[in-house]
N, C-alpha and C positions, 0 to 999 in steps of 0.2 A: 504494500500500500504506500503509494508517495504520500507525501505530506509536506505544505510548507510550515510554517508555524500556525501551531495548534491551540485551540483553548486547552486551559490547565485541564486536566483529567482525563482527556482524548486520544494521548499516547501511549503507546507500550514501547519495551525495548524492541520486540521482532520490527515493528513500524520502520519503515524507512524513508529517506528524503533525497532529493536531489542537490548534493554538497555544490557548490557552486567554486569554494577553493580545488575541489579534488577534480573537479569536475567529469562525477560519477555517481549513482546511486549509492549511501551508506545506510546501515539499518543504525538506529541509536545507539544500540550496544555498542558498533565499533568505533559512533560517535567521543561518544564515553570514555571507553576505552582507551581510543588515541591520544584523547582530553588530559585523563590523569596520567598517561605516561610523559605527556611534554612537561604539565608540572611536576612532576616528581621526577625525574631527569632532568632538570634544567634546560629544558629547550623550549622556550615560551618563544622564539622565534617563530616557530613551524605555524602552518595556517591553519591546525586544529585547533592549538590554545588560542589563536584570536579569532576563530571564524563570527561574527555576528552570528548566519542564520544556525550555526550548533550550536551557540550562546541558547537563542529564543527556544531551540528546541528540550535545551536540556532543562533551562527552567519550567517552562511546561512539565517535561516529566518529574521532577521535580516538585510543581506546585500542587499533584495531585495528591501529593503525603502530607502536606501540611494542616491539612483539614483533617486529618485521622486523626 
């Protein structure tokens, strides 16, 4: 399932998007994924740790636990 950004609660990790840095279909998971490896190795460089639309995505996934 493509998705651009989603309201809170509408994503899952199988979900996927059309990356626009990668410029490839990623499901969230490897969104994520890639996410915390450039923080935690020190490479905030790479276009996963600043991608805007993985930002909007992750928060959505994200904002759907906060109300639990």
């Amino acid at each position: 399932m493509k998705t651009g950004c989603r309201k809170n609660g509408d994503i899952g990790l199988s979900d996927s998007f059309e990356c626009r840095s990668r410029r490839m279909v990623v499901s969230l998971d490897k969104c994520l994924s890639d996410f915390v490896d450039a923080d935690v190795y020190q490479r905030r460089r790479r276009a996963c740790f600043r991608c805007p639309e993985g930002r909007r995505n992750r928060e959505a996934f994200a904002g759907k636990f906060i109300g639990e």
